[in-house]
N, C-alpha and C positions, 0 to 999 in steps of 0.2 A: 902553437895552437893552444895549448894547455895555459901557456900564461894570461893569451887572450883570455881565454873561457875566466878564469881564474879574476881578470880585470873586470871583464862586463860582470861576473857576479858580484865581484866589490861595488862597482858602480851599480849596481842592479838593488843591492843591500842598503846603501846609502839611503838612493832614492824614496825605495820604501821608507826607510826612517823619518826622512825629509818631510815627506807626504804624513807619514803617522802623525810626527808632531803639527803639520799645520790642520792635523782633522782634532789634535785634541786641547792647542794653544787656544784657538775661542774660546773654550769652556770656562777657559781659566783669564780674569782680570780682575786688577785690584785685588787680589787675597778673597778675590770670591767667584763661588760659581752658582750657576742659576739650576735651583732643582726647581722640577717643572709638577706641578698637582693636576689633573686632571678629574672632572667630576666625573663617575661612570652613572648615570641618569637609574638606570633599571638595577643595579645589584649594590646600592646603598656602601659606596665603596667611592674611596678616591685613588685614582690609579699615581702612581709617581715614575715618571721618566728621568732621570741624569745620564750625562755623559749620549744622549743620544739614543740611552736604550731602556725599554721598562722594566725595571726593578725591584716594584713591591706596591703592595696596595693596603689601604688603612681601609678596614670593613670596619661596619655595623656604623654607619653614618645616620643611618634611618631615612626618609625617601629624601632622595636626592635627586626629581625631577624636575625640581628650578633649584640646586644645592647653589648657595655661594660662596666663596673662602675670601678671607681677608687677611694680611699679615701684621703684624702692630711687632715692632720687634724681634723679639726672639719666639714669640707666640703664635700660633694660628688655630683661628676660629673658621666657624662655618653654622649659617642657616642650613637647615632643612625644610623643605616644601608642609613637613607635619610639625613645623613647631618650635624642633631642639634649637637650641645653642651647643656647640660641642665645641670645646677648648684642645687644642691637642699640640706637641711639639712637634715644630715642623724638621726638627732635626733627628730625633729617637724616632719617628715616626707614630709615637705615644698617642693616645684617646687620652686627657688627664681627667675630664671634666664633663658633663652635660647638664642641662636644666632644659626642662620645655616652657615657653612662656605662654603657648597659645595652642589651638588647633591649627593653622597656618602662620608662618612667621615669611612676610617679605621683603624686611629689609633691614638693614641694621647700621651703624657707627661706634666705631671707639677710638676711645682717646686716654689719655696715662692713667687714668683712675677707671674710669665706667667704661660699660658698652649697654647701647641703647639699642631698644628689639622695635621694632615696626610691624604690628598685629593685622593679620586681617577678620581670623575669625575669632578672635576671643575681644575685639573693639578696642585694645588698648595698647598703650607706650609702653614697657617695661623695660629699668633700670637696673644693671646690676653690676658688681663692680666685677675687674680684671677678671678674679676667678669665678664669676658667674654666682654670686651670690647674691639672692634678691636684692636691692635696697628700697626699690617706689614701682607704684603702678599708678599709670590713669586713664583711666574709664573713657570715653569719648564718647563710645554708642555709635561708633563709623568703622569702616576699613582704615585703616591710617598708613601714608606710604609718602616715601621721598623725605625719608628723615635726613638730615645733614646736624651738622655743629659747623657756629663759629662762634667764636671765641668763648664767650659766658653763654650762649645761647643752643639751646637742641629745640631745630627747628622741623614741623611736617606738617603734612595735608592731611588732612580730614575727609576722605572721598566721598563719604552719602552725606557729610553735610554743607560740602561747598564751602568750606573753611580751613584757615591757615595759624596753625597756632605755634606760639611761642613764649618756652621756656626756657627761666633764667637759672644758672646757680647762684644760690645765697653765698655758697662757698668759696667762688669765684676761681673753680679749677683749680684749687690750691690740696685738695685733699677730697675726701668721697662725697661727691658731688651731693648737694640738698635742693633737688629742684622745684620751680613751684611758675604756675600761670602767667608771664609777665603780659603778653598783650595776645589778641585773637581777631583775626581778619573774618569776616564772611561776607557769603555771595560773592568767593573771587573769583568764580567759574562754575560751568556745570560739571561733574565728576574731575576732580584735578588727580592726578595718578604720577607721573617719575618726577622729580625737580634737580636742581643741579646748584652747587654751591660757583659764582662766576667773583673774584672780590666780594664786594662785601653784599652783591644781589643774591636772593634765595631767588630763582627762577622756578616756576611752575609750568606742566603741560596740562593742559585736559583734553578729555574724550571727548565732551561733546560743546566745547564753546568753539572758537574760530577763531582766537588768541592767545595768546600764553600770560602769564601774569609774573610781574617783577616786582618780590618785596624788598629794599632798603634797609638793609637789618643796623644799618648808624642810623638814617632818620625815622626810622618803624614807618613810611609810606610803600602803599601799594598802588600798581599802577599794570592797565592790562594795555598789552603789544601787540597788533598785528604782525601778523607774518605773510607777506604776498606772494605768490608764486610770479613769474616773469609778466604773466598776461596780465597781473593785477587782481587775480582770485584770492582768496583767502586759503589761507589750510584749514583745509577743515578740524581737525586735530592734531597736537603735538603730544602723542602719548609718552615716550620713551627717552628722557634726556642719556639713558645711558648710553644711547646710540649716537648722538652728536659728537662732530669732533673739532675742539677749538685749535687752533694754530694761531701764530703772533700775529697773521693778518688778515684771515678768514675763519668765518664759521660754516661748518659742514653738515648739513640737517638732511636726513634721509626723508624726501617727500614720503608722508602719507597714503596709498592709494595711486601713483602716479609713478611713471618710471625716470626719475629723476632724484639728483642729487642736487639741496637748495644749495647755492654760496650767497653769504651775507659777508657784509662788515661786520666787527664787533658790538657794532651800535645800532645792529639790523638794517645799517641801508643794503639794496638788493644788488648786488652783482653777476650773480649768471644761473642756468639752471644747466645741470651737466647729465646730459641724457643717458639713461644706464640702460643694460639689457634686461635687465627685469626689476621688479618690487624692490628696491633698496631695504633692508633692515637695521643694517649694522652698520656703521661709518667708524677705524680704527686707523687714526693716528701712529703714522712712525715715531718711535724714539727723536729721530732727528728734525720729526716736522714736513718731509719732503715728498712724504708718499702716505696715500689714503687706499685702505683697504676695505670695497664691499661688500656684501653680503644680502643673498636675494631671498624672496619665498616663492612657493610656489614652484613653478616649471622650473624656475633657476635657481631652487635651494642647491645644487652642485655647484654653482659658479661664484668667483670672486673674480672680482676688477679691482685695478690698480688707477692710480690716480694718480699725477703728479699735481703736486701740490702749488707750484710756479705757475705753469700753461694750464692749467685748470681742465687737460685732455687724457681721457683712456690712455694706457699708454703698455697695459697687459690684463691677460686672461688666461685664469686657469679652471677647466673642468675637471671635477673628482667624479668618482662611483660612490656617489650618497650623499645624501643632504650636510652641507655644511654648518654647523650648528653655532658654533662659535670659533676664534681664531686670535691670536695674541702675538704681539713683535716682543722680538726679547730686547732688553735693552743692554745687552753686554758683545752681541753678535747677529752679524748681517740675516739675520732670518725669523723667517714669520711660520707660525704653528697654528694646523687650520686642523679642528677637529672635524671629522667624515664620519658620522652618527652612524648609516647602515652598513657599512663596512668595517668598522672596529678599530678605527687604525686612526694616527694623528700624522697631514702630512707635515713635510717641515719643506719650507719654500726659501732657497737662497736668494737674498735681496741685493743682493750688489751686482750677479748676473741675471738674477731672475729666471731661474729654473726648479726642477724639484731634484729637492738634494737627498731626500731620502723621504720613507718608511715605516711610522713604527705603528706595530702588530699587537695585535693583543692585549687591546683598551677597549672594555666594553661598552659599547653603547658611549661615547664620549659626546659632551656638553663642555660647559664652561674647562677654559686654561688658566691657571692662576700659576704667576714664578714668584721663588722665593728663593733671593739673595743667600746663598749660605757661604759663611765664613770657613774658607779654609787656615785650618791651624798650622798646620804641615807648611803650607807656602812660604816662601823665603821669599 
């Protein structure tokens, strides 16, 4: 009897092992693992998740009620809603840096030399290199938003004045960028607001046109697009490119105003509208391409639908307790991270069986998910 006892607890002790490592082998690929940033909206604070569990938080962010993080290497930035740039190690978890460039700052890029600010309420562009020290400013006299780069070019809209401007380096990316006016579109819509870099198209939405507009940044021509819903209506607007999701053989555009999900071709012919349970917001691409994740307002700010990306049908639904705010797949492991704003909590959803696989507590007020690749040295 005793040797049994004595066996099943061998066997008992294993298993647990067993299990331990297949709950903490995802974390770990390639000599890296995904530390997870969370913006906490209300207490100017980015929460940090690893290993599954929250860890530590980097305060005095300043308001971070639309906060955004970016990673560029070993580096990580973030706007704030009032303004700042803040530079900070996403590994010591360091503040190194701040500069304000604006009373509102909504958007931003960077690249091996600069990072470029997107103003809304001080009118202007603002250039400044890696560590956030000025180098250019220019004046517009508009909101300006849906900045991108490509290649020699920083390119954005001009929202009150119906305009698309574009700036070259003299420098050619080769060292601290000198940039200056190369060419300027207007009248390419009424109010243009999020745009998307597609190859070598700068793609534009507005508020209040019934088109989207496609600039050619190899030929500098502009050209404005319909977009038809199934019956042949127009959308009334395309606010948000950050909300679309491209895959190698569809694009996914969350209707406007309508409870549907557009499917286009690449080259906008129409393929299907995919009926959702509420207000579409958000459309998030898997790592792999094969599954789309929604996101509603309204009555179904709790809910997300899944999507397979093949048969173009619903194919799961999950209800939280609070508004779903934002949601991110990791790319190292089968699961998706859905922030749950009135509740505190971030869930994390396993996507190979599709279930909730956990939990985690005590993230305040969460918004935006941002992961950042960290390099384990230790790894063998």
């Amino acid at each position: 009897m005793i040797k049994k006892l004595l066996l099943a607890s061998t066997v008992a002790s294993a298993l647990f092992i067993t299990l331990q490592a297949e709950v903490i082998k995802p974390f770990i690929i390639n000599g890296s693992t995904e530390k997870i940033f969370v913006v906490e909206r209300e207490s100017s604070s980015l929460a940090i998740i690893e290993k599954g569990l929250p860890r530590s938080r980097i305060k005095n962010m300043h308001d971070m009620n639309h906060g955004v993080v970016k990673f560029y290497g070993n580096d990580g930035y973030v706007i704030s809603r009032d303004g700042f740039v803040v530079k900070f190690d996403p590994e010591t978890e360091k503040i190194l840096k701040e500069y304000k460039t604006s009373e509102s700052a909504i958007g931003f890029v960077i690249n091996d030399y600069y990072v470029a600010v997107a103003n809304y309420d001080n009118k202007s562009v603002d250039i400044l290199d890696r560590n956030l020290n000025p180098i250019k400013t220019f004046k517009t006299n508009s909101k300006n938003v849906g900045i991108k780069i490509y290649k020699d070019y920083l390119v954005f809209s001009q929202m009150d004045n119906d305009k698309i401007t574009v700036l070259k380096d003299k420098n050619k990316g080769k060292k601290i960028p000198d940039f200056e006016i190369f060419k300027e579109f207007t009248d390419v819509g009424v109010m243009p607001f999020d745009a998307m870099i597609k190859d070598n198209n700068f793609i534009t939405g507005f508020f209040n046109s019934p088109f989207f507009g496609v600039l050619d940044l190899d030929k500098m021509e502009y050209k404005k697009i319909d977009i038809l819903l199934g019956d042949r209506k127009p959308v009334l607007k395309v606010p948000h490119f950050g909300f679309w999701s491209i895959s190698e053989g569809n694009v996914f555009i969350p209707a406007v105003g309508d409870n549907k999900v557009l499917v286009y071709t690449p080259d906008f012919k129409f393929v299907k509208n995919i009926e959702t349970e509420g207000l579409p917001v958000f459309t998030a691409l898997s790592p792999d391409k094969k599954y789309l994740a929604v996101t509603f307002s309204g009555k179904k700010f709790p809910v997300i639908q899944i999507i397979d990306t093949k048969t173009l049908k619903i194919i799961k639904r999950f209800e939280f307790d609070g508004k779903v705010l934002h949601l991110r797949w990791s790319k190292q492991k089968p699961l998706l991270y859905v922030s749950v704003n009135d509740t505190n909590k971030v869930a994390v959803l396993n996507t190979r069986d599709w279930y909730l696989a956990r939990e985690i507590f005590t993230i305040n007020k969460p918004s935006g998910i941002f992961i950042y690749e960290q390099k384990n040295k230790d790894l063998k």
